[in-house]
C-alpha positions as CSV (number, residue, x, y, z in Angstrom):
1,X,128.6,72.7,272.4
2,X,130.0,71.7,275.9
3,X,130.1,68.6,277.4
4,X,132.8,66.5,279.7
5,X,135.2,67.7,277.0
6,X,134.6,71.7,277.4
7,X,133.9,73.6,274.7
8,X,134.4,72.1,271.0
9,X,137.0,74.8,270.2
10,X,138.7,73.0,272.7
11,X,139.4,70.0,270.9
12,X,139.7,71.9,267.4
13,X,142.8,73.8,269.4
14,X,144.2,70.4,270.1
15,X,143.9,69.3,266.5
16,X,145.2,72.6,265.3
17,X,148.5,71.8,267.7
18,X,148.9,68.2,266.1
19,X,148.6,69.4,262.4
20,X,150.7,72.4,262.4
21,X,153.2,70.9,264.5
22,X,153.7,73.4,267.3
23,X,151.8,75.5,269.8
24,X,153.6,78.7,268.2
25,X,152.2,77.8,264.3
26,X,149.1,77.0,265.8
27,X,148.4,80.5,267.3
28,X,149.4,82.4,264.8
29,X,146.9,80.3,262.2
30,X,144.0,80.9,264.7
31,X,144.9,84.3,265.8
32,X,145.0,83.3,269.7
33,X,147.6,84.3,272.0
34,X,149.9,81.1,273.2
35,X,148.9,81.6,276.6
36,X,145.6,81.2,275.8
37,X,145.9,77.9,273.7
38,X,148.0,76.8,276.5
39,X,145.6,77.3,279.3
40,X,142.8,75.7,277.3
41,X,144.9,73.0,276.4
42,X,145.9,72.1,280.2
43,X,142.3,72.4,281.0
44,X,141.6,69.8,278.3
45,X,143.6,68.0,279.5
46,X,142.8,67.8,283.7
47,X,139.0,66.9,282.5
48,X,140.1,64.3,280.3
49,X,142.4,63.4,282.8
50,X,145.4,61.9,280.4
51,X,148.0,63.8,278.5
52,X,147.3,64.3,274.5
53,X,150.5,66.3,274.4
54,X,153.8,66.5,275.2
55,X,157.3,68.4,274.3
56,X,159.9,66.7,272.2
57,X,162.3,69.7,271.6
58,X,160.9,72.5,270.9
59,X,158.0,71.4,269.8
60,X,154.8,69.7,271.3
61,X,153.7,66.2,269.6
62,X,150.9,64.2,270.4
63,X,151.3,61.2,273.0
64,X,149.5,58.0,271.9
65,X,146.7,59.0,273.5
66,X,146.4,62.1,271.7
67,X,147.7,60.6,268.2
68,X,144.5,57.9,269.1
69,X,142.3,61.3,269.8
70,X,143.7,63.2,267.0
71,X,142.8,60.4,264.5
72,X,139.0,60.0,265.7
73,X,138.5,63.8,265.7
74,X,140.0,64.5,262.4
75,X,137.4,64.1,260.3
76,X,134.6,65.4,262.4
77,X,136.5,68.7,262.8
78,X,137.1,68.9,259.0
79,X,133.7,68.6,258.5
80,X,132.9,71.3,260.9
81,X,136.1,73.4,259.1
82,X,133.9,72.8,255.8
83,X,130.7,73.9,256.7
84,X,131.1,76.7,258.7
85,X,133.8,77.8,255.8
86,X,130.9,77.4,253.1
87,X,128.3,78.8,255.6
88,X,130.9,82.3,255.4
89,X,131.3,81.7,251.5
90,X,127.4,81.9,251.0
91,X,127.0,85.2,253.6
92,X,129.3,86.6,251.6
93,X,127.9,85.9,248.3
94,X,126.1,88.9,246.5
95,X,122.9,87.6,246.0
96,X,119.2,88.5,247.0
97,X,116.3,91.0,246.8
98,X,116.6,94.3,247.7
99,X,113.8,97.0,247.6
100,X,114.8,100.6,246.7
101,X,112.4,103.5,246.5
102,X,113.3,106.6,244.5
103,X,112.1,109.5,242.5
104,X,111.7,108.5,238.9
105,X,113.3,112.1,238.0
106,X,116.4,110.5,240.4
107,X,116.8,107.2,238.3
108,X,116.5,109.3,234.9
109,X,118.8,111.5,235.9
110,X,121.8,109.4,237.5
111,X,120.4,106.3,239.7
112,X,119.2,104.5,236.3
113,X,122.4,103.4,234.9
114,X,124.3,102.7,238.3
115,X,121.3,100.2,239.0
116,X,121.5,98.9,235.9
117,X,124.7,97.8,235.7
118,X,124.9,96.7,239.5
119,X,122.1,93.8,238.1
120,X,124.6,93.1,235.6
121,X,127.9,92.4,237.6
122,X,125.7,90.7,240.8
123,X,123.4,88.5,238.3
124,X,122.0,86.7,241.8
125,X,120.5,89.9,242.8
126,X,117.2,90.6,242.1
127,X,115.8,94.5,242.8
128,X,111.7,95.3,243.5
129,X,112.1,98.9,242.4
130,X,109.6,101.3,243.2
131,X,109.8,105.1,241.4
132,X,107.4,107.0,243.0
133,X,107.5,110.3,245.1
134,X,105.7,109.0,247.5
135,X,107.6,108.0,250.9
136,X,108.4,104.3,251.3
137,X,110.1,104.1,254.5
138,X,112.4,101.3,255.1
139,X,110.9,98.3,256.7
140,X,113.3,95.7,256.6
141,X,117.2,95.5,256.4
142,X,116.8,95.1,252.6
143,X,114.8,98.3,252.0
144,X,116.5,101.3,250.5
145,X,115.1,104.8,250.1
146,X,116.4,108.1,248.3
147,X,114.6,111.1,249.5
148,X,114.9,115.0,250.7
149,X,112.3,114.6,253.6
150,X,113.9,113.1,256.7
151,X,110.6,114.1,259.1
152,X,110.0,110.3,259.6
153,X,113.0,108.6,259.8
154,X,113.7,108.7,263.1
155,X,116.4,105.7,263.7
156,X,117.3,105.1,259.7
157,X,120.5,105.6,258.9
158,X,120.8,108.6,256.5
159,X,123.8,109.2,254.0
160,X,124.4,112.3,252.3
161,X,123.9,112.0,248.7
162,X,124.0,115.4,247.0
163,X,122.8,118.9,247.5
164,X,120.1,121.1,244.8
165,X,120.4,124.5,244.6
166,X,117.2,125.6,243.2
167,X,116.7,129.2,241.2
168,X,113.0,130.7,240.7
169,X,112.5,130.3,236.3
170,X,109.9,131.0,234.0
171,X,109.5,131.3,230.2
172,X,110.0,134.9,228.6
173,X,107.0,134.7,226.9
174,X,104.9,134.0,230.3
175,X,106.8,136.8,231.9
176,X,105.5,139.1,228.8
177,X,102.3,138.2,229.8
178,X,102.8,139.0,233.5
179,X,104.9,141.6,233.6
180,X,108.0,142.4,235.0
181,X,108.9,140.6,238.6
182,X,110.7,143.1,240.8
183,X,109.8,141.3,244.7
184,X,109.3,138.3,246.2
185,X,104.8,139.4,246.8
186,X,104.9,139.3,243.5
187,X,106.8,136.0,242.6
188,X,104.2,134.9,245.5
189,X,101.4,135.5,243.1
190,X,102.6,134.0,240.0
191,X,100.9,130.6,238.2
192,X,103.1,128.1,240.3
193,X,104.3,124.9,238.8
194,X,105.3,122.3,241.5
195,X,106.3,119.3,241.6
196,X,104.8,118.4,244.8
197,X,101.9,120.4,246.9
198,X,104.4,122.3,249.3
199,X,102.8,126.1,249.5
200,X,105.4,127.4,251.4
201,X,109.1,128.1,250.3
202,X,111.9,129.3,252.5
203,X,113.7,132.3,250.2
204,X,117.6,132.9,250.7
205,X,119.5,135.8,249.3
206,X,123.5,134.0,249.5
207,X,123.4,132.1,252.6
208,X,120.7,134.4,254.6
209,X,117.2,133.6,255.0
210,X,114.9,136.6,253.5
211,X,111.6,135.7,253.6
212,X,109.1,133.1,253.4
213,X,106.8,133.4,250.6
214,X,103.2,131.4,249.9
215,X,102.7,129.9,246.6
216,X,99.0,128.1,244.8
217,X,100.8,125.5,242.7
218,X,98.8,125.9,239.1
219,X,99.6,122.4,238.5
220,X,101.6,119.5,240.2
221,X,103.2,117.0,238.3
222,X,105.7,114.8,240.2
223,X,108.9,114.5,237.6
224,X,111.0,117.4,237.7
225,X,112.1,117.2,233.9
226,X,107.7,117.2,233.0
227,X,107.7,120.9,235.1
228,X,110.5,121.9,233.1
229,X,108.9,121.2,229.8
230,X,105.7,123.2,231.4
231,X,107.5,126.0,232.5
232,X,109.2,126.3,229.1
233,X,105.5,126.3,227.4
234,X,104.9,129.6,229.6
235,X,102.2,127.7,231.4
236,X,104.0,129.4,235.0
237,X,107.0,129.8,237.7
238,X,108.7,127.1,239.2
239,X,111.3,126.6,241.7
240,X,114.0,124.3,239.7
241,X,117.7,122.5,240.8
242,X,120.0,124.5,238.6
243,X,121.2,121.2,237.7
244,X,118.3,120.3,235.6
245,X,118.4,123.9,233.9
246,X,120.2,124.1,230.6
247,X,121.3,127.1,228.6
248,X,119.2,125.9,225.6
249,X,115.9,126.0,227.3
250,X,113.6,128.5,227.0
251,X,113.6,129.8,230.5
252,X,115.1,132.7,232.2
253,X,115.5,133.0,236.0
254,X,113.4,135.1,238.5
255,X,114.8,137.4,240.6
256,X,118.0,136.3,240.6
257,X,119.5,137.9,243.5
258,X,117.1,134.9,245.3
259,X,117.1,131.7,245.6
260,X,115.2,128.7,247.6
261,X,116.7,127.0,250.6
262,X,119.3,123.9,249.5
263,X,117.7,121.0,249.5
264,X,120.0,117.8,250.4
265,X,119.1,114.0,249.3
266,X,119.9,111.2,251.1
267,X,120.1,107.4,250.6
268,X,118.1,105.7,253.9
269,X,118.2,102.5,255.3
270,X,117.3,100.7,258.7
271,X,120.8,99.5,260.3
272,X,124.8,98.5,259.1
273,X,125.0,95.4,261.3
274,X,124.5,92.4,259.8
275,X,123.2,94.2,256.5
276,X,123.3,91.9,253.0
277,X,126.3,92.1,251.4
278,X,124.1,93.4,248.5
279,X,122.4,96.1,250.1
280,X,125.8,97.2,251.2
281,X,127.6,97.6,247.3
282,X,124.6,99.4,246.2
283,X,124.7,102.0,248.6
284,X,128.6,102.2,248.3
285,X,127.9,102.6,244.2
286,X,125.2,104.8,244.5
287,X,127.2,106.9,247.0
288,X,130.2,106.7,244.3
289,X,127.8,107.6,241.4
290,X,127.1,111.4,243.0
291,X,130.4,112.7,242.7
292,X,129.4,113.6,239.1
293,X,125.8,115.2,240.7
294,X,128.4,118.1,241.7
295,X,127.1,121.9,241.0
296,X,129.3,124.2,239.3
297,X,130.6,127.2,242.1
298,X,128.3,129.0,239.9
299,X,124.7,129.6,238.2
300,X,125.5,132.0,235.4
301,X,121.8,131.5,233.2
């Protein structure tokens, strides 16, 4: 606000100067150089055209004039001091809605409990949470979205979550009917199990690209933990994250010298300035949460 008085930090430096008793104490409460305060004191002072302050010592005091000024500005600036300090404590209070879209395999297998107990320490947040595999891209600053596509998310911010490592498996009994695998054209022909309708997967051997195989997907079923159980009834072949494979299920990788290209997830959102303090935590917890999503150095199934 400016008027014949300049700008109202103007008059809340002057105040500032009275209370604290010096120019020097003043400056270092506001973070402001002296010559600053000093400058915009002077100034003050030529458009109000009387003194408010003046040295005694070392100090500066008010003159009557200011000790008049001081007292009828006192309590206007402490109410000023009061909202703007409860304005900052409710921006920085966690509380609000946030949207987060995700996998329902990715909340079963880690998101689910970091969510939950987010909900319990921030009790004013409320979460509209959507588990689908389906893309919900971000449309507001409150909008979160876990995904390994990236094609339209141009101008998201995209955080590296984890990377899957995924291994061709089936059950031994399906490969009894089928017959021994010994190339990628036959892999390529196999009952496919998917658990979306890609048909065409990049195939690595280590870290170079071998081929490029196309695949009919038997049956789609979009949870990753529902194509294991599928795959261990010898209904096909599916590309799985060694992560999800354990030693006790009845499965037995594929050509093992092979494997599919890395897939990496990542936690999206639209911007970091001015983002809600609650959309911030969860991303920091959820970002905290895959250091346990870490693959062993090696798949030995």
């Amino acid at each position: 606000m400016s008027s014949i008085f300049g700008n109202i930090d103007d008059l809340y430096l002057f105040c500032c100067v009275v209370e604290e008793g010096s120019l020097l104490a003043a400056s270092k409460k506001l973070h402001l150089p002296v010559s600053t305060m000093s400058r915009r004191l002077s100034a003050l002072e030529q458009r109000l055209n009387t003194r408010l302050l003046e040295k005694r010592g070392r100090e500066l005091v008010a003159t009557q004039n200011g000790a008049q000024a001081f007292e009828a500005l006192r309590s206007g600036m402490e109410s000023i001091e009061m909202g703007f300090g409860q304005m900052v404590t409710d921006t920085q209070e966690v509380s609000g809605k946030i949207k987060l879209a995700i996998p329902h395999n990715f909340y079963r297998a880690f998101v689910g409990d970091v969510v939950e107990q987010f909900l319990a320490d921030y009790p004013k947040v409320t979460l509209d949470l959507i588990l689908s595999q389906q893309q919900v891209i971000p449309q507001t600053d409150r909008d979160l979205l876990i995904t390994f596509d990236l094609s339209e998310m141009d101008g998201m911010i995209a955080r590296p979550l984890f990377k899957a490592r995924h291994g061709f498996f089936a059950s031994p009994e399906y490969l009894a009917r089928v017959g021994e695998v010994k190339n990628l054209d036959q892999l390529a022909e196999l009952d496919w199990v998917s658990v979306d309708h890609t048909t065409e997967l990049s195939v690595y051997q280590d870290e170079a690209l071998i081929d490029v195989i196309k695949v009919k997907p038997k049956l789609v079923v979009n949870d990753i933990f529902a194509v294991c159980g599928v795959v261990e009834k010898g209904l096909g072949v599916a590309s799985l994250p060694f992560r999800h494979v354990q030693e006790e299920m009845n499965i037995v990788r594929v050509l093992p010298q092979f494997q599919r290209s890395v897939r990496e997830a990542h936690i999206v959102y639209q911007q970091r300035q001015y983002q809600p303090k609650a959309l911030t935590l969860l991303v920091e917890r959820i970002l905290a949460s895959t250091e346990k999503m870490k693959e062993p150095a090696s798949f030995t199934l």
